[in-house]
VMD Tcl script that builds the backbone (N, CA, C; Angstrom):
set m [mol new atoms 345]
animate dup $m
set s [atomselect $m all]
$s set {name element resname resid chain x y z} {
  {N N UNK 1 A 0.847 -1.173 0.000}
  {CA C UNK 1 A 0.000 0.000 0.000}
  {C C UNK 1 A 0.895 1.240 0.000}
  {N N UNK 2 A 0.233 2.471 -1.185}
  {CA C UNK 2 A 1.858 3.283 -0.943}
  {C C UNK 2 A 0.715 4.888 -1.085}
  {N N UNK 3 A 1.497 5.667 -0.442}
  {CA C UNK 3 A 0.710 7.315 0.049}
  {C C UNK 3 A 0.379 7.839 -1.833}
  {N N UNK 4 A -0.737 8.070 -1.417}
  {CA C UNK 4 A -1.229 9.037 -2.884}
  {C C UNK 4 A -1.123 10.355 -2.272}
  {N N UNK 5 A -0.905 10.983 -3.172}
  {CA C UNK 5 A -0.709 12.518 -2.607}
  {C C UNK 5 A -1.141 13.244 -4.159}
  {N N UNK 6 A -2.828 14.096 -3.989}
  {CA C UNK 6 A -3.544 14.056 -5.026}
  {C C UNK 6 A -3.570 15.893 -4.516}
  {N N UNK 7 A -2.880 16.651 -5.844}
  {CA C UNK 7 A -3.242 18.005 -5.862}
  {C C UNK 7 A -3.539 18.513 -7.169}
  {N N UNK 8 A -3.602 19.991 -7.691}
  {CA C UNK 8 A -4.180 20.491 -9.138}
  {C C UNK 8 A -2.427 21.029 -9.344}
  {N N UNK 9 A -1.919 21.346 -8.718}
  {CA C UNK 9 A -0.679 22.228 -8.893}
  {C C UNK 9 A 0.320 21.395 -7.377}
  {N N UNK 10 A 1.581 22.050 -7.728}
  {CA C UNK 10 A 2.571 21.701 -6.962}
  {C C UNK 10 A 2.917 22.693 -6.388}
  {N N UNK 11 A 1.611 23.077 -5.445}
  {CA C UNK 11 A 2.180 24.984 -4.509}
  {C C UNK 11 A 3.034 24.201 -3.393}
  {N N UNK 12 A 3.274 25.250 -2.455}
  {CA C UNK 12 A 3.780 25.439 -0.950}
  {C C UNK 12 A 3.385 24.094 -0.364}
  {N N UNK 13 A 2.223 23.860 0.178}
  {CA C UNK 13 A 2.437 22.460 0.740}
  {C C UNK 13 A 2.450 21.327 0.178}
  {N N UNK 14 A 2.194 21.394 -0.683}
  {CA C UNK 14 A 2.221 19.932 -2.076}
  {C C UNK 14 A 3.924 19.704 -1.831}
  {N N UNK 15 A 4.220 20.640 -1.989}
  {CA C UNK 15 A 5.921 20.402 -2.144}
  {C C UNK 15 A 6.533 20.349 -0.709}
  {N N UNK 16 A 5.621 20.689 0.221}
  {CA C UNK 16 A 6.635 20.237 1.520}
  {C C UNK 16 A 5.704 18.643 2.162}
  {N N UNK 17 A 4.832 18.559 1.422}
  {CA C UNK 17 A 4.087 17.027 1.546}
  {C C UNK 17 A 5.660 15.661 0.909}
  {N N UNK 18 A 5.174 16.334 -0.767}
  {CA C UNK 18 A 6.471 15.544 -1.206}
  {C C UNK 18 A 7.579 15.269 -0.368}
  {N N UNK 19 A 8.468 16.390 -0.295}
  {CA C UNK 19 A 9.720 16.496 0.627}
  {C C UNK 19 A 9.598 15.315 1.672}
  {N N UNK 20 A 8.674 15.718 2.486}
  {CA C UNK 20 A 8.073 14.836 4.177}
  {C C UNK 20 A 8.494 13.275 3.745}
  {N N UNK 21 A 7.480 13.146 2.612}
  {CA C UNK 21 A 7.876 11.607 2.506}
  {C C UNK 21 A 9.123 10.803 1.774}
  {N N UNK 22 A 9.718 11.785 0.915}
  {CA C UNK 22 A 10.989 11.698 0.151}
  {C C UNK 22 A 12.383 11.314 1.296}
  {N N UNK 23 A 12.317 12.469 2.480}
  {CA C UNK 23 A 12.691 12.630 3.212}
  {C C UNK 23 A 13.235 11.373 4.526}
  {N N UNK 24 A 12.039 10.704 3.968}
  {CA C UNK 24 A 11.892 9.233 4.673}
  {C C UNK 24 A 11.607 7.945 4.573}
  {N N UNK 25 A 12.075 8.310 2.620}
  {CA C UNK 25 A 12.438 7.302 1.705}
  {C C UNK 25 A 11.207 6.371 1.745}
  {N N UNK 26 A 9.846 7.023 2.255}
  {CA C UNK 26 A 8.628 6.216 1.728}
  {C C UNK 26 A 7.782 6.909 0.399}
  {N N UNK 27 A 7.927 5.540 -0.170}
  {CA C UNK 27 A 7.340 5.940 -1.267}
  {C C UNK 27 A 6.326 6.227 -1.882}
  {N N UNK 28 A 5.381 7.331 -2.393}
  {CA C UNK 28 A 4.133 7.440 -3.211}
  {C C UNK 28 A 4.405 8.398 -4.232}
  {N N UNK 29 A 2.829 8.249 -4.316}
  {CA C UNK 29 A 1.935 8.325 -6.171}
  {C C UNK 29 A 1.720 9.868 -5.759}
  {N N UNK 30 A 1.717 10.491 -7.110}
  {CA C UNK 30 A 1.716 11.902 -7.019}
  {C C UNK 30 A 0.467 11.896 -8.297}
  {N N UNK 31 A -0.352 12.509 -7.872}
  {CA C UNK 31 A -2.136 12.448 -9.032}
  {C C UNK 31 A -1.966 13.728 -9.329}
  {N N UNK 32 A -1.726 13.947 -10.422}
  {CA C UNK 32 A -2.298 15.830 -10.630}
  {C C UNK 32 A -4.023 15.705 -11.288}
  {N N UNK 33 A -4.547 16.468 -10.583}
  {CA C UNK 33 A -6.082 16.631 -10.873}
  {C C UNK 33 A -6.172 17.455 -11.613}
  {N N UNK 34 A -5.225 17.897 -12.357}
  {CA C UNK 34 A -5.929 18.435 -13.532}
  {C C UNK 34 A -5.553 17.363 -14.727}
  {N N UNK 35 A -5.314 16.642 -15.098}
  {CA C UNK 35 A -4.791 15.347 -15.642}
  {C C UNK 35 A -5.862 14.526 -15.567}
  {N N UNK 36 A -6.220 13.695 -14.378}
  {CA C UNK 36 A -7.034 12.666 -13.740}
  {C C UNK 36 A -7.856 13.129 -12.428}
  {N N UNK 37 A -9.490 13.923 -12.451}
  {CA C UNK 37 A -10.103 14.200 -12.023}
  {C C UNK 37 A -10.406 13.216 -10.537}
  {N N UNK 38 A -10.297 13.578 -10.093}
  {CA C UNK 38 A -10.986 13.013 -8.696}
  {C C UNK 38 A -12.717 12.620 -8.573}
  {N N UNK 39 A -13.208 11.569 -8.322}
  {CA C UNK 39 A -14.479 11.419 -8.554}
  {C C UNK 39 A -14.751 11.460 -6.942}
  {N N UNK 40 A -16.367 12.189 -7.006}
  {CA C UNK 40 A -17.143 11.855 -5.691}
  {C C UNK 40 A -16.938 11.064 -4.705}
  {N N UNK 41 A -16.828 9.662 -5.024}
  {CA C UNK 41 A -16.730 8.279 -4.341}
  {C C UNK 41 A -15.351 8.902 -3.509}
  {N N UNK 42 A -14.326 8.774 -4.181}
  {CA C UNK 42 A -12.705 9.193 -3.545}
  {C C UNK 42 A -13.154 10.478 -2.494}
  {N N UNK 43 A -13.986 11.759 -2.825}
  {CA C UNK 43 A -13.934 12.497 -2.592}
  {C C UNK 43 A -15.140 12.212 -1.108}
  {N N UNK 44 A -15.577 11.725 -0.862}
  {CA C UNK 44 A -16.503 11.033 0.132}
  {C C UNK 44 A -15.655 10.308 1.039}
  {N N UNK 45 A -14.930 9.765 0.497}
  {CA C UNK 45 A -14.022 8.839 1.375}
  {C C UNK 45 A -12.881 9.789 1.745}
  {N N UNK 46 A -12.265 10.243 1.632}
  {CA C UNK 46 A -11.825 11.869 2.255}
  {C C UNK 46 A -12.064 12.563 2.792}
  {N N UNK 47 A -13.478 13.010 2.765}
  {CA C UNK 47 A -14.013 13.799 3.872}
  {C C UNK 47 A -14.208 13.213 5.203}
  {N N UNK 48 A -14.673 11.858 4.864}
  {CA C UNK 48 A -14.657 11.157 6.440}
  {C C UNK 48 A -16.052 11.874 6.881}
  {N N UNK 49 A -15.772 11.662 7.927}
  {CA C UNK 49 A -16.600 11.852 9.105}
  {C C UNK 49 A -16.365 13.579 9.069}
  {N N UNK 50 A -15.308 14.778 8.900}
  {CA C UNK 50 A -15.139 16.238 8.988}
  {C C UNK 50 A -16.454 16.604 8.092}
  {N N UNK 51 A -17.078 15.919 7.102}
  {CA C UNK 51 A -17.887 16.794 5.592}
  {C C UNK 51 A -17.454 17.316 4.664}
  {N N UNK 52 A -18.354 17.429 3.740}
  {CA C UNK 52 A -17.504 17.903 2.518}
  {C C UNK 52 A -17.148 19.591 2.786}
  {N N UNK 53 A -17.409 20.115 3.249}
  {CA C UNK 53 A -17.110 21.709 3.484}
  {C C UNK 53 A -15.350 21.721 3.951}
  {N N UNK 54 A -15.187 20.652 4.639}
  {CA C UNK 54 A -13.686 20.553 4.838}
  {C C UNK 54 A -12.362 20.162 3.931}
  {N N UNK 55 A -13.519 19.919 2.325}
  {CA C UNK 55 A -12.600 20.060 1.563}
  {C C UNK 55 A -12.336 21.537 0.970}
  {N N UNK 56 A -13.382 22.314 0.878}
  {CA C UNK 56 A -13.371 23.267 0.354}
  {C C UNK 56 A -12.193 24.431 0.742}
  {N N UNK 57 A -11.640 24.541 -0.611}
  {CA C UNK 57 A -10.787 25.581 -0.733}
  {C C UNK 57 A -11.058 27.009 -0.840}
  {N N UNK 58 A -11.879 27.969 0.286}
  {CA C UNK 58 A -12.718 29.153 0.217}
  {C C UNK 58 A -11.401 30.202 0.018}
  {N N UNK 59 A -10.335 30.333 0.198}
  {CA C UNK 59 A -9.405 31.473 -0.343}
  {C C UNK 59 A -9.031 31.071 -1.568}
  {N N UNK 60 A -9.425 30.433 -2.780}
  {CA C UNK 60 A -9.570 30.396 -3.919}
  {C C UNK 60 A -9.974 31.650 -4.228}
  {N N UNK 61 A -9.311 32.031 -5.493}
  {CA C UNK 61 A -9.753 33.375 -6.030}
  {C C UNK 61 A -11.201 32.965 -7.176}
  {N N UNK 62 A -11.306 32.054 -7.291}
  {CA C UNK 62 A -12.744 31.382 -7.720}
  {C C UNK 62 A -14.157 30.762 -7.166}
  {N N UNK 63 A -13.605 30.859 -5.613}
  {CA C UNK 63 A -14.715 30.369 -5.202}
  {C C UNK 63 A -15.591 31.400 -4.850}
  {N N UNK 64 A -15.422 32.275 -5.098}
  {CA C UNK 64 A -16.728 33.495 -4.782}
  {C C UNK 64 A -17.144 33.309 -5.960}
  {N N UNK 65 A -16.621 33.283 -7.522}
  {CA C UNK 65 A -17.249 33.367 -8.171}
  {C C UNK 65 A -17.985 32.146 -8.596}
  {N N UNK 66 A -17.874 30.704 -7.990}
  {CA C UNK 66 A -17.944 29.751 -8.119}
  {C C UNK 66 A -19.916 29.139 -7.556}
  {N N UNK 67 A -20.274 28.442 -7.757}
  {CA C UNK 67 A -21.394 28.355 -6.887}
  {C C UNK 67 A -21.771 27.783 -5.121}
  {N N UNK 68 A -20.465 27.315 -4.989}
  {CA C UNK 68 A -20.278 26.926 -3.491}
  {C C UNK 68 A -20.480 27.221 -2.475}
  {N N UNK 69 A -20.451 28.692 -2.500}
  {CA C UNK 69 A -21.048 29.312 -1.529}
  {C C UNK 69 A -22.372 29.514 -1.065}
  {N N UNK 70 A -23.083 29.124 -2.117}
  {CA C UNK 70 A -24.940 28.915 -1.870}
  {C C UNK 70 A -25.632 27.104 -2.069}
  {N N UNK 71 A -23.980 26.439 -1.871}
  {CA C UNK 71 A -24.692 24.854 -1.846}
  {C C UNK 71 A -24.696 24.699 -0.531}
  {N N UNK 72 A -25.827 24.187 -0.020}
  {CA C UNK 72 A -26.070 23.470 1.379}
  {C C UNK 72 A -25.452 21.950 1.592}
  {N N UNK 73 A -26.197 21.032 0.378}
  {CA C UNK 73 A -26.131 20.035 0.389}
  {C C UNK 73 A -24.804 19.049 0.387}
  {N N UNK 74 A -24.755 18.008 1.357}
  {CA C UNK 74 A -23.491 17.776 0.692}
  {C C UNK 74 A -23.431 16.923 -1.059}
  {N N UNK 75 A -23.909 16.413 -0.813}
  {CA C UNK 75 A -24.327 15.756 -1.896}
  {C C UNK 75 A -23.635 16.890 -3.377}
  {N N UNK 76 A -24.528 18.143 -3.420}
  {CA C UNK 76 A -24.052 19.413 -4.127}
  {C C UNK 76 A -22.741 19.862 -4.006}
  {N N UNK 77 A -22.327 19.595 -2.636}
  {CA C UNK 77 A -20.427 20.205 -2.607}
  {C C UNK 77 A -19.767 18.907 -3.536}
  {N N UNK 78 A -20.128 18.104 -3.121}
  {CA C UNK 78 A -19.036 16.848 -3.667}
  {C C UNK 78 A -19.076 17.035 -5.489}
  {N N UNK 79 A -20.632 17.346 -5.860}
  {CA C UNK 79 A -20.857 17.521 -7.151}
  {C C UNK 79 A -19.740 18.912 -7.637}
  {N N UNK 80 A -20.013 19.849 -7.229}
  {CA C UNK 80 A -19.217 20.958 -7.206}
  {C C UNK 80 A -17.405 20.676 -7.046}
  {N N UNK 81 A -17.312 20.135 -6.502}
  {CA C UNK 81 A -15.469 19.985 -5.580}
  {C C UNK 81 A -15.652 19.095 -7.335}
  {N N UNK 82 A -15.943 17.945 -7.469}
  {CA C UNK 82 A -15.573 16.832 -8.955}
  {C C UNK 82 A -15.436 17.664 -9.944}
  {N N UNK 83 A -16.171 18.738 -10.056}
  {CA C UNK 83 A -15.905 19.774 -11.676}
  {C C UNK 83 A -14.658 20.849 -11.227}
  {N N UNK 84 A -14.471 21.240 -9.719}
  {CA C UNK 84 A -13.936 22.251 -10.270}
  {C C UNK 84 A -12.760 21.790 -9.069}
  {N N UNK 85 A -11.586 21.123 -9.542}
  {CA C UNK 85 A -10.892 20.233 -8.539}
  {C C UNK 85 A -9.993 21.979 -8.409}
  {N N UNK 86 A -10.223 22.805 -8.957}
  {CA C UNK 86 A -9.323 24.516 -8.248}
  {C C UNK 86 A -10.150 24.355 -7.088}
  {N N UNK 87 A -11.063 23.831 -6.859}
  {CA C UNK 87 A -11.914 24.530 -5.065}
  {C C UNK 87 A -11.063 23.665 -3.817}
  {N N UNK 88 A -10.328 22.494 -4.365}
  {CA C UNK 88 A -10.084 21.768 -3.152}
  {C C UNK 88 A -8.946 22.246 -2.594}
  {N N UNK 89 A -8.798 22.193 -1.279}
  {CA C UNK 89 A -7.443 22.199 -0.478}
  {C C UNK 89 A -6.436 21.157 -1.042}
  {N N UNK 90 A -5.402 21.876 -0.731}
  {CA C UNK 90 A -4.045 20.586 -1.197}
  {C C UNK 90 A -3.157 20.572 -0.487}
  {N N UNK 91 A -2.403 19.824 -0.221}
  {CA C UNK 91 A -2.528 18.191 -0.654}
  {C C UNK 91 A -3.683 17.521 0.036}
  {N N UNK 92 A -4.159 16.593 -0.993}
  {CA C UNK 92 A -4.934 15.610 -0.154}
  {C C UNK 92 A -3.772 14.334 -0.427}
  {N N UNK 93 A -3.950 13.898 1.119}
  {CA C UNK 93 A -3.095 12.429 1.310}
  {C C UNK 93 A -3.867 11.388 1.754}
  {N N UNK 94 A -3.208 10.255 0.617}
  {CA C UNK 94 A -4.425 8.978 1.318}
  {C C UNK 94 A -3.496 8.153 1.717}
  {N N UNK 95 A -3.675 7.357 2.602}
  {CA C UNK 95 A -3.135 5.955 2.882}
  {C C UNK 95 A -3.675 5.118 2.954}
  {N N UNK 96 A -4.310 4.072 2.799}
  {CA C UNK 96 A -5.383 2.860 2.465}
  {C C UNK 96 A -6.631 3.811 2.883}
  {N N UNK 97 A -7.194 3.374 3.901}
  {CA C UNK 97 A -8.515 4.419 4.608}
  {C C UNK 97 A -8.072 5.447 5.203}
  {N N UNK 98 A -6.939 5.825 5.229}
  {CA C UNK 98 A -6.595 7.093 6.786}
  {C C UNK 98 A -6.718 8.617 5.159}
  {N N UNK 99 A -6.755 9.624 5.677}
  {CA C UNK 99 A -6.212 10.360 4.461}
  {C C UNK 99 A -6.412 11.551 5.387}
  {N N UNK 100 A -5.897 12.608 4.621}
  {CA C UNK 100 A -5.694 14.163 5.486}
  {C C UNK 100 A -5.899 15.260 4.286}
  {N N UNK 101 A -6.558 16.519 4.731}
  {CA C UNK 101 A -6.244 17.380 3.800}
  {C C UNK 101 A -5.510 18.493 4.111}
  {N N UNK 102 A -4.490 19.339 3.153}
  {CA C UNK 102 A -3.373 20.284 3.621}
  {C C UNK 102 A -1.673 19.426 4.090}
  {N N UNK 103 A -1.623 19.876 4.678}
  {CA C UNK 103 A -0.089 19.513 4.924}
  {C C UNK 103 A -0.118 19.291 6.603}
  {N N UNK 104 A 0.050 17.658 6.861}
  {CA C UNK 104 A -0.457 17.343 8.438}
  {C C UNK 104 A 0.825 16.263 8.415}
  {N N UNK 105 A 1.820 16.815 8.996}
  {CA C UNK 105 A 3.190 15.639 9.363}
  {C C UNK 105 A 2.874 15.223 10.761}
  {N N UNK 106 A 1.901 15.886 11.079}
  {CA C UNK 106 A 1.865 15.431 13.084}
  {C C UNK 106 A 1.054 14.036 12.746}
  {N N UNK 107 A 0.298 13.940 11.730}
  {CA C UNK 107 A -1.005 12.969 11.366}
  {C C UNK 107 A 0.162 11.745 10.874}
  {N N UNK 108 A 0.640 12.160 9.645}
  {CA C UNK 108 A 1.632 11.194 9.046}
  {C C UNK 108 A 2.257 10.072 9.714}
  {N N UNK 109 A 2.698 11.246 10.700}
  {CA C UNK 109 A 3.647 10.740 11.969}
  {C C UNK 109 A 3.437 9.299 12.694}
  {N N UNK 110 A 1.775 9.350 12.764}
  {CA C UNK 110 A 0.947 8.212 13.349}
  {C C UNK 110 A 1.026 6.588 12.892}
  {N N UNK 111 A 0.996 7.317 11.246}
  {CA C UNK 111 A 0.241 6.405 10.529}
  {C C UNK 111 A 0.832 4.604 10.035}
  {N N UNK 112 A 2.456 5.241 10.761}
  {CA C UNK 112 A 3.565 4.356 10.722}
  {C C UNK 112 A 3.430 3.197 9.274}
  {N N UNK 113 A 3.760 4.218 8.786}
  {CA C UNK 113 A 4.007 3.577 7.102}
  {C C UNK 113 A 5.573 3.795 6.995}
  {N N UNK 114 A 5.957 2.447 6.659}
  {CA C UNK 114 A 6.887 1.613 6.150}
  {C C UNK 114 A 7.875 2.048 4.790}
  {N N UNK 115 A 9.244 2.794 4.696}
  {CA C UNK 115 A 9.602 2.928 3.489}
  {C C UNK 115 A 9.982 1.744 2.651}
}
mol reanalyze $m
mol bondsrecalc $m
mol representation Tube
mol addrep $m
């Protein structure tokens, strides 16, 4: 089983995500979402138990103009987050079921994965 680490771009924490695990010679998959879209299902299983609002990327310079801000539903965010993978926070990290969004080495730390 090896860390996916799924972003649209390679900003600030994408690249200190990379580093983290490079760093400690465990190895993962790097997804660019603008390439290979992220579907609902993945995106459900990510939110966990936090909701989909905890994916949402609201200091996007698009999400005001975006419709997110007047979806209630989750059902509607997840629909929303699948078209417009600019709304999500990054990095998202998965490890079989565990996953995190942003840049969480205290979480990592836990998860005692194996290089």
């Amino acid at each position: 089983m090896n860390v996916i680490i799924y972003a649209l771009k390679r900003g600030f924490d994408v690249q200190k995500a990379e580093r983290y695990f490079k760093e400690r010679n465990i190895p993962y998959q790097y997804v660019d979402l603008g390439k290979r879209p992220i579907g609902q299902r993945e995106l459900r299983a990510v939110a966990g138990g936090a909701g989909a609002r905890s994916l949402v990327y609201e200091s996007a310079p698009s999400y005001r103009e975006s419709t997110l801000p007047y979806i209630s539903g989750e059902d509607g965010i997840f629909a929303a987050l699948a078209e417009r993978p600019s709304l999500l926070k990054a990095p998202i990290v998965r490890f079989g079921p565990k996953s995190t969004v942003g840049y969480r080495p205290d979480v990592w730390d836990g998860w005692a994965i194996k290089g």
